[in-house]
MDAnalysis code that builds the backbone (N, CA, C; Angstrom):
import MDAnalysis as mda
import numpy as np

u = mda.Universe.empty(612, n_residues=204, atom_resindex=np.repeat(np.arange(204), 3), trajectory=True)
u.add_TopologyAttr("name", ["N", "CA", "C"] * 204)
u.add_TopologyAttr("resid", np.arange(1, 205))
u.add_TopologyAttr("resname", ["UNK", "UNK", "UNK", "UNK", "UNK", "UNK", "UNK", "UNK", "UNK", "UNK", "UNK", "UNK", "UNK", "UNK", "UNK", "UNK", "UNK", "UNK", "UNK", "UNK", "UNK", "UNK", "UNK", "UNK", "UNK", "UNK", "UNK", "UNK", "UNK", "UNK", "UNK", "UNK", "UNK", "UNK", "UNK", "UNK", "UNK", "UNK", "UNK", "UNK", "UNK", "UNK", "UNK", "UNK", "UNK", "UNK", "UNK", "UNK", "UNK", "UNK", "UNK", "UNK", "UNK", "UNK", "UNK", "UNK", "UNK", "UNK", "UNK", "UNK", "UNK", "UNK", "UNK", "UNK", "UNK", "UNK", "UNK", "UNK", "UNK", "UNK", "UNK", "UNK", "UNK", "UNK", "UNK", "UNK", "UNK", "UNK", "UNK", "UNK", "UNK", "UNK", "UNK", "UNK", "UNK", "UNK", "UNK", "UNK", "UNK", "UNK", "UNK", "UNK", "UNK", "UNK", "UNK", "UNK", "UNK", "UNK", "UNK", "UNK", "UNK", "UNK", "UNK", "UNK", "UNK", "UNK", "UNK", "UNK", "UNK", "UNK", "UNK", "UNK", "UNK", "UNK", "UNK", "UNK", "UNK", "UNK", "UNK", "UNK", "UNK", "UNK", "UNK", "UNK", "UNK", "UNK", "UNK", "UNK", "UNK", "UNK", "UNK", "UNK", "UNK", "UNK", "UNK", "UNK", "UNK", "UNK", "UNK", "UNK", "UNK", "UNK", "UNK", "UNK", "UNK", "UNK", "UNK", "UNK", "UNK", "UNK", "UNK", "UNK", "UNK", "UNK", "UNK", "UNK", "UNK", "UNK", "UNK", "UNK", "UNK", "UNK", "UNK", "UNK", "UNK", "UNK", "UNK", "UNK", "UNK", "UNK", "UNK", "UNK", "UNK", "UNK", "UNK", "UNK", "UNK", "UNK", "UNK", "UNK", "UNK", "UNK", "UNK", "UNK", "UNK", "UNK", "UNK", "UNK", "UNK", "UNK", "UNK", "UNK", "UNK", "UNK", "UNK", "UNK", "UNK", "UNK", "UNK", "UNK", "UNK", "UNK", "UNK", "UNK"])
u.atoms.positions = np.array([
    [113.079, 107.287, 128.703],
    [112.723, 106.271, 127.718],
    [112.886, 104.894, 128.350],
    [112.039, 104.115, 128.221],
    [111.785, 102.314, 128.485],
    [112.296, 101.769, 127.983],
    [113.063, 100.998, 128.143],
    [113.389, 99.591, 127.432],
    [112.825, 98.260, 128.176],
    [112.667, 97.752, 127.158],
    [111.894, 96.300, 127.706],
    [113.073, 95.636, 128.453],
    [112.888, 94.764, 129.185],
    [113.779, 93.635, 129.484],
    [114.309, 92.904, 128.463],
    [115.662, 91.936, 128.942],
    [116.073, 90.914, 127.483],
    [115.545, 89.654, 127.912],
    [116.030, 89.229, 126.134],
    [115.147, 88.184, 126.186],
    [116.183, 87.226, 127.306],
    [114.707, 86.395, 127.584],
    [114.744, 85.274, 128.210],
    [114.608, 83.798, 128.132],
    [115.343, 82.808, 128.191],
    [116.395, 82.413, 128.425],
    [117.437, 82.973, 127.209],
    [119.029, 82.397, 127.776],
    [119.960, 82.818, 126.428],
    [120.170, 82.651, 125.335],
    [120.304, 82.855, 124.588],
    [120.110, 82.548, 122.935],
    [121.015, 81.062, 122.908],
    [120.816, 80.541, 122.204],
    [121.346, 78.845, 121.641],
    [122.281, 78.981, 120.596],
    [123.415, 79.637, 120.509],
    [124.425, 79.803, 119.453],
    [123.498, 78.837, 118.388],
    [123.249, 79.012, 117.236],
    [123.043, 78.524, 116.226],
    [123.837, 76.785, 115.726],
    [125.008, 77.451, 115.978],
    [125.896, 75.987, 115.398],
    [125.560, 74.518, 116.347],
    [125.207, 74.690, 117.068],
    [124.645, 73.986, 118.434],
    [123.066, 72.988, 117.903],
    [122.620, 73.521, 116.875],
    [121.577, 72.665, 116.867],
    [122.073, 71.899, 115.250],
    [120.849, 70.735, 115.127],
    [120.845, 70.310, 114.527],
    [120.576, 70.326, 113.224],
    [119.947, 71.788, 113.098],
    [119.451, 72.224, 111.759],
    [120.786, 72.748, 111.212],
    [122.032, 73.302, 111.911],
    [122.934, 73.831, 111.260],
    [123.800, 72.750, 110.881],
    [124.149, 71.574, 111.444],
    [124.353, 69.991, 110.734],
    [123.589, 69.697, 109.430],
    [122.841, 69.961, 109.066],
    [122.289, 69.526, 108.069],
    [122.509, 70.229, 106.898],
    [122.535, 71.616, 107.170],
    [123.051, 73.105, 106.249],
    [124.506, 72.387, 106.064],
    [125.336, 72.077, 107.013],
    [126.724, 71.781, 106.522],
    [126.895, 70.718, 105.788],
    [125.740, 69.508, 105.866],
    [126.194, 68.375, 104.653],
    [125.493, 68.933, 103.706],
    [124.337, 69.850, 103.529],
    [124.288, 70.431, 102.196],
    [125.410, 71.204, 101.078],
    [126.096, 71.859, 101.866],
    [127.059, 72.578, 101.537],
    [128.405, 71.650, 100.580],
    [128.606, 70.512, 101.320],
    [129.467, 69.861, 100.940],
    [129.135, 69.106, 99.553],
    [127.351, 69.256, 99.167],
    [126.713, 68.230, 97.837],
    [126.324, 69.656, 97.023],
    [127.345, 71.134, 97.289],
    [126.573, 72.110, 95.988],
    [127.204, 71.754, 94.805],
    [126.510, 71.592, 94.117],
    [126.949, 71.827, 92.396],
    [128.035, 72.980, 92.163],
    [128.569, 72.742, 91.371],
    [129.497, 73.710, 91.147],
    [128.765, 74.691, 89.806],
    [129.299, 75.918, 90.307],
    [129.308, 77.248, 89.516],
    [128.962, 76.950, 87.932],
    [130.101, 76.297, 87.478],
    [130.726, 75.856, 86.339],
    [128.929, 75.175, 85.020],
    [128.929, 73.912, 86.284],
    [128.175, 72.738, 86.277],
    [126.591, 73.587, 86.002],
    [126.448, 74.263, 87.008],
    [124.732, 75.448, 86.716],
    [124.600, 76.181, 85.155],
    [126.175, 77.220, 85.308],
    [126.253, 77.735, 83.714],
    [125.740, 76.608, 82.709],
    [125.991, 76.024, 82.745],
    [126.216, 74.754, 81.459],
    [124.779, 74.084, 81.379],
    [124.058, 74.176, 82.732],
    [122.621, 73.198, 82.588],
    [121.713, 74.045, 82.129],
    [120.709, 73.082, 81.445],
    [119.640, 73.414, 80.810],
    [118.382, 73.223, 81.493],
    [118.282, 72.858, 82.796],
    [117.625, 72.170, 83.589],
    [116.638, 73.478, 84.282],
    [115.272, 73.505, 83.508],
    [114.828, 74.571, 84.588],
    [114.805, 74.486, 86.426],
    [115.182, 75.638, 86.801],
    [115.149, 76.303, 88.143],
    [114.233, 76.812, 88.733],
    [112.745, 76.765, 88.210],
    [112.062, 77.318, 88.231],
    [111.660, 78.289, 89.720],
    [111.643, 76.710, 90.976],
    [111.491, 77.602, 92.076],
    [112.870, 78.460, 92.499],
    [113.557, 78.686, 91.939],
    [114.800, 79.624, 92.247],
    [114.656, 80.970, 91.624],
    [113.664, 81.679, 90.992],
    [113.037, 82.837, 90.647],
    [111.754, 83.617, 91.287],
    [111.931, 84.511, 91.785],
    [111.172, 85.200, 92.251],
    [110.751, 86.301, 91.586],
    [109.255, 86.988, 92.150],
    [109.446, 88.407, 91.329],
    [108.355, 89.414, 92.413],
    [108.441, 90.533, 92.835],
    [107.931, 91.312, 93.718],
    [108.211, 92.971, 93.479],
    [106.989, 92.924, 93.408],
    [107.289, 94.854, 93.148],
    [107.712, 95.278, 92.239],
    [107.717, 94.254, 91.219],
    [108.581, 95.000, 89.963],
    [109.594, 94.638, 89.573],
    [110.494, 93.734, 90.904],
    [111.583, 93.470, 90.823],
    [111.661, 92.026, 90.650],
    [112.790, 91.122, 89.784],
    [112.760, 89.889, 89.524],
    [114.160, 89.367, 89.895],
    [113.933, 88.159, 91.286],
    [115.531, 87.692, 91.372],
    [115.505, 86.511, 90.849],
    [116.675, 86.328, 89.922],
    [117.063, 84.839, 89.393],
    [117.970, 84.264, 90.119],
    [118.013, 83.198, 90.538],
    [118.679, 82.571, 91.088],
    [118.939, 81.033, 90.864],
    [118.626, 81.000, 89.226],
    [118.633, 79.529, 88.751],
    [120.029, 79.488, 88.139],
    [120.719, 80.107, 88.518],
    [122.425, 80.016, 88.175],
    [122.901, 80.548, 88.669],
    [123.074, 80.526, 90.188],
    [123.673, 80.479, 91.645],
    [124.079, 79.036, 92.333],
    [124.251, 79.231, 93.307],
    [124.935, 78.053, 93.613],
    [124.167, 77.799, 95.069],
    [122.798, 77.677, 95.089],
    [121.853, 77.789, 95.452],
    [120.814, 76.730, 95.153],
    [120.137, 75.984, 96.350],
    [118.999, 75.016, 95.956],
    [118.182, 74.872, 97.109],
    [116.671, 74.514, 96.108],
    [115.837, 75.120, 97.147],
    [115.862, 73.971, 98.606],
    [116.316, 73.072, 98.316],
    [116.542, 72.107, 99.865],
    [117.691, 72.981, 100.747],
    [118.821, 73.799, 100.117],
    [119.176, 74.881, 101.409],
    [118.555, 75.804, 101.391],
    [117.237, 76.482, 100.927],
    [116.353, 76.849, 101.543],
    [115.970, 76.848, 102.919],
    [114.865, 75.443, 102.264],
    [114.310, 74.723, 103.364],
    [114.948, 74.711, 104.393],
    [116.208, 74.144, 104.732],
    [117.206, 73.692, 105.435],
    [117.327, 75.271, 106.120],
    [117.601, 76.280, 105.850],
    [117.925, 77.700, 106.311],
    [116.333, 78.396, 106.642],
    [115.453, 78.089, 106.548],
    [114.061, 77.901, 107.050],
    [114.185, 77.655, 108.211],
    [114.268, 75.578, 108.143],
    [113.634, 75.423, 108.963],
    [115.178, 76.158, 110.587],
    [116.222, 76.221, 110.176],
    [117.161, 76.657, 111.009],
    [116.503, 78.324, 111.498],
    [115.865, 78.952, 110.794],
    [115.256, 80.213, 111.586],
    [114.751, 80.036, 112.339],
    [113.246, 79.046, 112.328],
    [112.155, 79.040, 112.787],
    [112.924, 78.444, 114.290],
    [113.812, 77.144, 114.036],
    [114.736, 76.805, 114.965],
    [115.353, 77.864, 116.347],
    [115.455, 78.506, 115.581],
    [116.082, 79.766, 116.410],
    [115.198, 81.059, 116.819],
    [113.976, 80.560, 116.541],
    [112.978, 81.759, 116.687],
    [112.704, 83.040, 116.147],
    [113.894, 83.089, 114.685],
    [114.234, 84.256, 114.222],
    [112.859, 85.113, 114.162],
    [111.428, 84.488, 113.526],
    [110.765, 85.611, 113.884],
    [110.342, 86.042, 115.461],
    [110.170, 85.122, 116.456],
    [110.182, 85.958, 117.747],
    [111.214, 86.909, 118.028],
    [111.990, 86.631, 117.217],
    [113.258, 87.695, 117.506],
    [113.440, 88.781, 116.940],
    [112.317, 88.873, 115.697],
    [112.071, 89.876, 114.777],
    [111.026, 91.049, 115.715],
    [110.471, 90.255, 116.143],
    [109.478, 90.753, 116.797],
    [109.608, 91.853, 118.164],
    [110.779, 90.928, 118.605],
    [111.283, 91.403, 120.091],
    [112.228, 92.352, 119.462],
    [113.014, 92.780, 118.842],
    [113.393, 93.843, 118.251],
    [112.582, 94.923, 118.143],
    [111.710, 95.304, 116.847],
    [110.966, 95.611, 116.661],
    [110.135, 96.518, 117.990],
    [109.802, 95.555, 119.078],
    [109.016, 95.921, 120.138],
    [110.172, 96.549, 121.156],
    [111.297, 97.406, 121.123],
    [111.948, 97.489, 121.832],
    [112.605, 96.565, 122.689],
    [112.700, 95.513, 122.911],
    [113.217, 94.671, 124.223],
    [114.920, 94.917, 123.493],
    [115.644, 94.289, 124.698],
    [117.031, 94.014, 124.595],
    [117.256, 92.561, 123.783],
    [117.796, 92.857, 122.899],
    [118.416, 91.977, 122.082],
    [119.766, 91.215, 121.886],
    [120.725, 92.936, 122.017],
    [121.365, 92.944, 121.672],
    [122.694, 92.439, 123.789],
    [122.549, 90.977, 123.625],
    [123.029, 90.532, 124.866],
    [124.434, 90.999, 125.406],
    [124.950, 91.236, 124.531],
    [126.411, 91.826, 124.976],
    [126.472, 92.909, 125.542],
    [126.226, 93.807, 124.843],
    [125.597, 95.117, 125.365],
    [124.541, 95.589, 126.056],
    [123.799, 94.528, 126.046],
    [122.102, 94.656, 127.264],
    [121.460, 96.019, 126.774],
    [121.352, 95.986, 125.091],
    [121.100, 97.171, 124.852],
    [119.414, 96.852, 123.342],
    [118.777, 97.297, 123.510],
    [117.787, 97.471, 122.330],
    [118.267, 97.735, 121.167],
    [118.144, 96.728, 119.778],
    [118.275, 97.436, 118.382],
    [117.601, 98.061, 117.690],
    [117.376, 99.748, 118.311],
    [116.041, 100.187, 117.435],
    [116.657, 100.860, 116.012],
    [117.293, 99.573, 114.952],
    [117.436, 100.751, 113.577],
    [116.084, 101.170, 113.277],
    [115.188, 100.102, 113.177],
    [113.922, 99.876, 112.671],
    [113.586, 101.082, 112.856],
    [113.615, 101.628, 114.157],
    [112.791, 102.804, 114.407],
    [113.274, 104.116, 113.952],
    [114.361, 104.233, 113.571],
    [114.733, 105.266, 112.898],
    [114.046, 105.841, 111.158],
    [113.780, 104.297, 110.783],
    [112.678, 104.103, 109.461],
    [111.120, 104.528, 109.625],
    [110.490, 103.971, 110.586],
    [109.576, 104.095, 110.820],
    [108.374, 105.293, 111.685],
    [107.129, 104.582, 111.758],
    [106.286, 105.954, 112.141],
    [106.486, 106.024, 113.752],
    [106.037, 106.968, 114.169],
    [106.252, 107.805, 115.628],
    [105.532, 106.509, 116.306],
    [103.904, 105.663, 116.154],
    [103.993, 105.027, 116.715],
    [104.008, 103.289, 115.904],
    [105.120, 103.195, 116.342],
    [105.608, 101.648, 115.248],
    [104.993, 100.510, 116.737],
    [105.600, 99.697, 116.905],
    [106.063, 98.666, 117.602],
    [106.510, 98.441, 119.056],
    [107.866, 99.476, 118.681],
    [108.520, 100.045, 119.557],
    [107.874, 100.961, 120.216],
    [106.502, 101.295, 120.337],
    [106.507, 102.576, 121.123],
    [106.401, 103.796, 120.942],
    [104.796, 104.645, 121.325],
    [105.397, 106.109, 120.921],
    [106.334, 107.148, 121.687],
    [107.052, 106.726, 123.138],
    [107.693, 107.347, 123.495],
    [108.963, 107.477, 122.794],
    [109.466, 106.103, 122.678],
    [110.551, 105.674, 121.707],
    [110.735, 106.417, 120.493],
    [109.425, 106.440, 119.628],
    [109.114, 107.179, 118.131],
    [109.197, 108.451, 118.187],
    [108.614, 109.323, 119.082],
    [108.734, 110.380, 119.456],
    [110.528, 111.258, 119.266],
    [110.806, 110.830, 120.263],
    [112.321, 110.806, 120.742],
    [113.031, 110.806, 119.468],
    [112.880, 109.238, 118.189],
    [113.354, 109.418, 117.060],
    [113.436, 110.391, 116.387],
    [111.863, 111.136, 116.205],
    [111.641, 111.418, 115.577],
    [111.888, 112.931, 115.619],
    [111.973, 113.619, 116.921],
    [112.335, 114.301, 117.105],
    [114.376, 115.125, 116.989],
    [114.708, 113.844, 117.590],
    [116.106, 113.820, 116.915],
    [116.809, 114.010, 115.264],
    [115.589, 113.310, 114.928],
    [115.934, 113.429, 113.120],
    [115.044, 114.906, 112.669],
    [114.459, 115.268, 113.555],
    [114.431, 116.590, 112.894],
    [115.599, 117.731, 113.313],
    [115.865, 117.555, 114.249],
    [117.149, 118.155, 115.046],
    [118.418, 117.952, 113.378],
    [118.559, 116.344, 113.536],
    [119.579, 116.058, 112.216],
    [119.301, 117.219, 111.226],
    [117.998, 116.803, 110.609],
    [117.716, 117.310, 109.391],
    [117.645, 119.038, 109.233],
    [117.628, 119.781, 110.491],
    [117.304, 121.221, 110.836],
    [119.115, 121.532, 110.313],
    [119.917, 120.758, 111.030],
    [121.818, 121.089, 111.043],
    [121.947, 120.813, 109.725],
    [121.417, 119.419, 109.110],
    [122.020, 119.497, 107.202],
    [121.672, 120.306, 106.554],
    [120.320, 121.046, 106.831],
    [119.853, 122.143, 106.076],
    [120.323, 123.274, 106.292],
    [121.374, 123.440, 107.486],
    [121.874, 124.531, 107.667],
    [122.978, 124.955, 106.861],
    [123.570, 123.727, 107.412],
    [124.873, 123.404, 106.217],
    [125.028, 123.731, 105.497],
    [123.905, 123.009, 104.433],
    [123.706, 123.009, 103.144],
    [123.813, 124.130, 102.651],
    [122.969, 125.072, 103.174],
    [123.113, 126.543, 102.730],
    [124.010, 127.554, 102.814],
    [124.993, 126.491, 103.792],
    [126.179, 127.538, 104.373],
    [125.717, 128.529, 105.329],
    [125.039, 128.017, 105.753],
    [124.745, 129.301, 107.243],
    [125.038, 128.872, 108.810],
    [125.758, 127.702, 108.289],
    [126.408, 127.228, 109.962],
    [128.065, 127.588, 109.985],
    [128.033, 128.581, 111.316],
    [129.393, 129.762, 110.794],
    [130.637, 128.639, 111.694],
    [131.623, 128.924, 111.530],
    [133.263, 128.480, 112.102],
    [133.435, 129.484, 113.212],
    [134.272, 129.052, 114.149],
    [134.985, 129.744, 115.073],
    [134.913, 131.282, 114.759],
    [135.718, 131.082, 113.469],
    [135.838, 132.635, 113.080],
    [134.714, 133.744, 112.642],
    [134.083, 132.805, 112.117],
    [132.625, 133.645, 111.969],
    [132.217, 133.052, 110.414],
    [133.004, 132.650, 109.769],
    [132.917, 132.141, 108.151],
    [132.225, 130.968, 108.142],
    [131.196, 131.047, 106.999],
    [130.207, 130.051, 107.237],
    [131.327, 128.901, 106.811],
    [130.337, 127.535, 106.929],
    [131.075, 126.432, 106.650],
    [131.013, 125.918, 104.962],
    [132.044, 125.490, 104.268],
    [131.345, 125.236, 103.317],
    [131.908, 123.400, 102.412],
    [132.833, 122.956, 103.455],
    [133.814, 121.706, 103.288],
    [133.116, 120.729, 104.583],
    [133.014, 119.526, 104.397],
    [132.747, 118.092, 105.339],
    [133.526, 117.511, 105.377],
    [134.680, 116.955, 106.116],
    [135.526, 115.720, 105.721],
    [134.536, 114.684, 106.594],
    [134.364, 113.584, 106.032],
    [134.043, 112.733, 106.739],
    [135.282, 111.510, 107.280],
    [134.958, 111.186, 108.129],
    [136.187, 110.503, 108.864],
    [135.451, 108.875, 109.010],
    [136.101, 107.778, 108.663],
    [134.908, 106.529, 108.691],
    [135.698, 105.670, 107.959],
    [135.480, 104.192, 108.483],
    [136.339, 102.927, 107.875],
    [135.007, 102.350, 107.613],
    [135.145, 100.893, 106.570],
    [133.452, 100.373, 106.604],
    [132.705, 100.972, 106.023],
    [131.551, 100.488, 106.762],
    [130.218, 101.277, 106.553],
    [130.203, 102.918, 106.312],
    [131.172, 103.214, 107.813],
    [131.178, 104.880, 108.229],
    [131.855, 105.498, 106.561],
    [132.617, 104.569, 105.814],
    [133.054, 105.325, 104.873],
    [132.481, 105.267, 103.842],
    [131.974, 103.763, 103.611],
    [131.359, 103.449, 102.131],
    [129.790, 103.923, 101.883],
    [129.154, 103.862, 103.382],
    [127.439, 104.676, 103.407],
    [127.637, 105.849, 102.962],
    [128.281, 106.742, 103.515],
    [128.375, 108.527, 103.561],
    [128.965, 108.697, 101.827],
    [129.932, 108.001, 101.305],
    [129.888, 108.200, 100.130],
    [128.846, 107.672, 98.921],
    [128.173, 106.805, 99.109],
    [127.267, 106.193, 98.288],
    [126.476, 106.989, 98.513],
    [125.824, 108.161, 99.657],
    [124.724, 108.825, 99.550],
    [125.267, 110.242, 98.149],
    [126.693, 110.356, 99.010],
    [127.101, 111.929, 97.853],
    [126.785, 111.380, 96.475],
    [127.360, 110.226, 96.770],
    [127.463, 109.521, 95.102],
    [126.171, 110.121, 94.354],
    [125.346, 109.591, 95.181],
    [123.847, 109.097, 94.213],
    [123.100, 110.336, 94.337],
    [123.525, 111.458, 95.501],
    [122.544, 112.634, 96.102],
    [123.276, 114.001, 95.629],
    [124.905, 113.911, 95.862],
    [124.965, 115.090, 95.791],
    [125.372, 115.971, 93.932],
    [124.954, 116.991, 94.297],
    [124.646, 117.731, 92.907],
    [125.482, 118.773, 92.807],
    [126.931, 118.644, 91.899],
    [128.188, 119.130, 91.941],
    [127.641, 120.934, 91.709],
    [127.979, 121.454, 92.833],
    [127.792, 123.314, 93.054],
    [126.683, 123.424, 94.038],
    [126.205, 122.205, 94.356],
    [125.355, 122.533, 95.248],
    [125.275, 122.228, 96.722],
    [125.531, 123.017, 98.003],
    [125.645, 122.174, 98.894],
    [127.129, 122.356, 99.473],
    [127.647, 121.624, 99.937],
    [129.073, 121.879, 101.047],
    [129.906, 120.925, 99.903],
    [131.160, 120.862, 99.662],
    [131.935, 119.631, 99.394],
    [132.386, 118.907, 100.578],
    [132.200, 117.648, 99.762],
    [132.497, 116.543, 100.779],
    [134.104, 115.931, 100.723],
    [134.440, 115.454, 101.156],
    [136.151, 114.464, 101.263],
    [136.146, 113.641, 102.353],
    [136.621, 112.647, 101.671],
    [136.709, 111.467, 102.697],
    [138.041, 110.972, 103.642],
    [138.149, 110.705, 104.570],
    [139.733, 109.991, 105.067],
    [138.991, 108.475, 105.800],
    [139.358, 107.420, 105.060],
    [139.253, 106.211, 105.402],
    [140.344, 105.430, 105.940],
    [141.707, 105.527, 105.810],
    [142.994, 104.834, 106.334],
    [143.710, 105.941, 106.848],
    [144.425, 105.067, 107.949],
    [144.748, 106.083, 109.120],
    [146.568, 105.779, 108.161],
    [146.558, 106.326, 107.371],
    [148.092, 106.899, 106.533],
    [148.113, 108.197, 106.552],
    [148.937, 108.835, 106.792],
    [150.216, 110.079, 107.060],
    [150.139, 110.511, 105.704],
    [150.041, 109.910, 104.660],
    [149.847, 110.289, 103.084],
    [148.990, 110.629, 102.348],
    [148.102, 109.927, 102.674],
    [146.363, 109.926, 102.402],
    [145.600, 111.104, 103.043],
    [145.995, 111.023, 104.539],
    [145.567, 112.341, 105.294],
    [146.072, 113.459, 104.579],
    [147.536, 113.595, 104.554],
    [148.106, 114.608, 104.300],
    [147.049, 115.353, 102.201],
    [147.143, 114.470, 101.587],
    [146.908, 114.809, 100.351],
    [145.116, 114.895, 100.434],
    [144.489, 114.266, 101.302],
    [143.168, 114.562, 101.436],
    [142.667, 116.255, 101.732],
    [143.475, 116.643, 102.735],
    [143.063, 117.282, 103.593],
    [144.051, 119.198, 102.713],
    [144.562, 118.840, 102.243],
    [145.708, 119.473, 101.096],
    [144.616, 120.922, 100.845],
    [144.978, 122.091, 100.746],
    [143.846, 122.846, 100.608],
    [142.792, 123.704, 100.734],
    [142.351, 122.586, 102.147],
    [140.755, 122.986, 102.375],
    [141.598, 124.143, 103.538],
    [140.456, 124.625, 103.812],
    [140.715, 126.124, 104.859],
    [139.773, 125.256, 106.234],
    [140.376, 125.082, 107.393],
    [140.388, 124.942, 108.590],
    [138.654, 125.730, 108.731],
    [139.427, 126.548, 108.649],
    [138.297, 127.897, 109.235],
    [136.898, 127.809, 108.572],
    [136.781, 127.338, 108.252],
    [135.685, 126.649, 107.130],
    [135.191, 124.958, 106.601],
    [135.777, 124.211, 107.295],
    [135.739, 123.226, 107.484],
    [135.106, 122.531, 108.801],
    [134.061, 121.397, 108.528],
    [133.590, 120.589, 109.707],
    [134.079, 119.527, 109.446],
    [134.274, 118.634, 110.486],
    [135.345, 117.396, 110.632],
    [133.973, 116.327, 110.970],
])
């Protein structure tokens, strides 16, 4: 697999220009919270509506000159060339001298990035999706031979709060493996999490 080169020259820390001076004396003239509740003053350009969906934002603490101001600070920074160079595989990510392809994990085999790239994804997530379905059914066996039928997931963050918001919203109580979580590395929490389940039947 290819990766593009990174970008070239180095990125301009943001705080460095002059558009982010201007965001900061905005900041210092917001209206207060309080002061918005109380006005009667339409907001008009502070409402949006797309797809169905409608954001208000005429009683936030929000105005459309820090907009503008956070505009023109993208364009400043090239955020869409940078959208772009993502997107297209290159290295982005400078610390690591590494490509951010989430995008491509969303998208079709040939996106932006590439159909070697897409390929590869796409192939991997069927790999994923072949093991959850195995799972699921309980036909992926333990050491001992006993299918599996428990997940602990192990995860701080994201790793903890994603994996539960999917059970949350996806999983369908009798159906499927049970899940349990361990998010803090406590001796107590572990201990009473983990309380139970059978080893021999359990994926970590």
């Amino acid at each position: 697999m290819t990766i593009s080169r990174a970008l070239d020259p180095p990125l301009t820390p943001p705080q460095s220009r002059p558009q982010w001076a201007r965001l900061a004396s905005l900041a210092d003239s917001t209206p207060s919270l309080q002061a918005l509740l109380k006005s009667t003053q339409p907001r008009g350009n502070l409402r949006w509506e797309a797809c169905g969906i409608t954001l208000d934002a005429q009683h936030q603490q929000l105005e459309a000159e820090v907009l503008h101001a956070l505009n023109d600070l993208a364009r400043a920074c090239d955020l869409p060339g940078q959208l772009q160079a993502m997107a297209a595989g290159n290295i982005v990510n400078q610390t690591e001298q590494r490509a951010a392809l989430h995008m491509s994990l969303r998208g079709p085999v040939n996106g932006p990035w590439g159909s070697e790239i897409g390929k590869a994804v796409h192939a991997a997530r069927e790999t994923m999706l072949r093991m959850a379905q195995t799972l699921h059914d309980q036909r992926m066996i333990g050491a001992r031979g006993l299918g599996l039928n428990t997940v602990v997931n192990i995860g701080i963050g994201g790793s903890d709060t994603g994996p539960r918001l999917l059970v949350d919203a996806l999983g369908a109580k009798g159906c499927g493996p049970s899940v349990v979580f361990l998010s803090v590395p406590d001796a107590q929490h572990v201990e009473q999490t983990l309380a139970g389940l059978d080893p021999h039947r359990t994926l970590v």
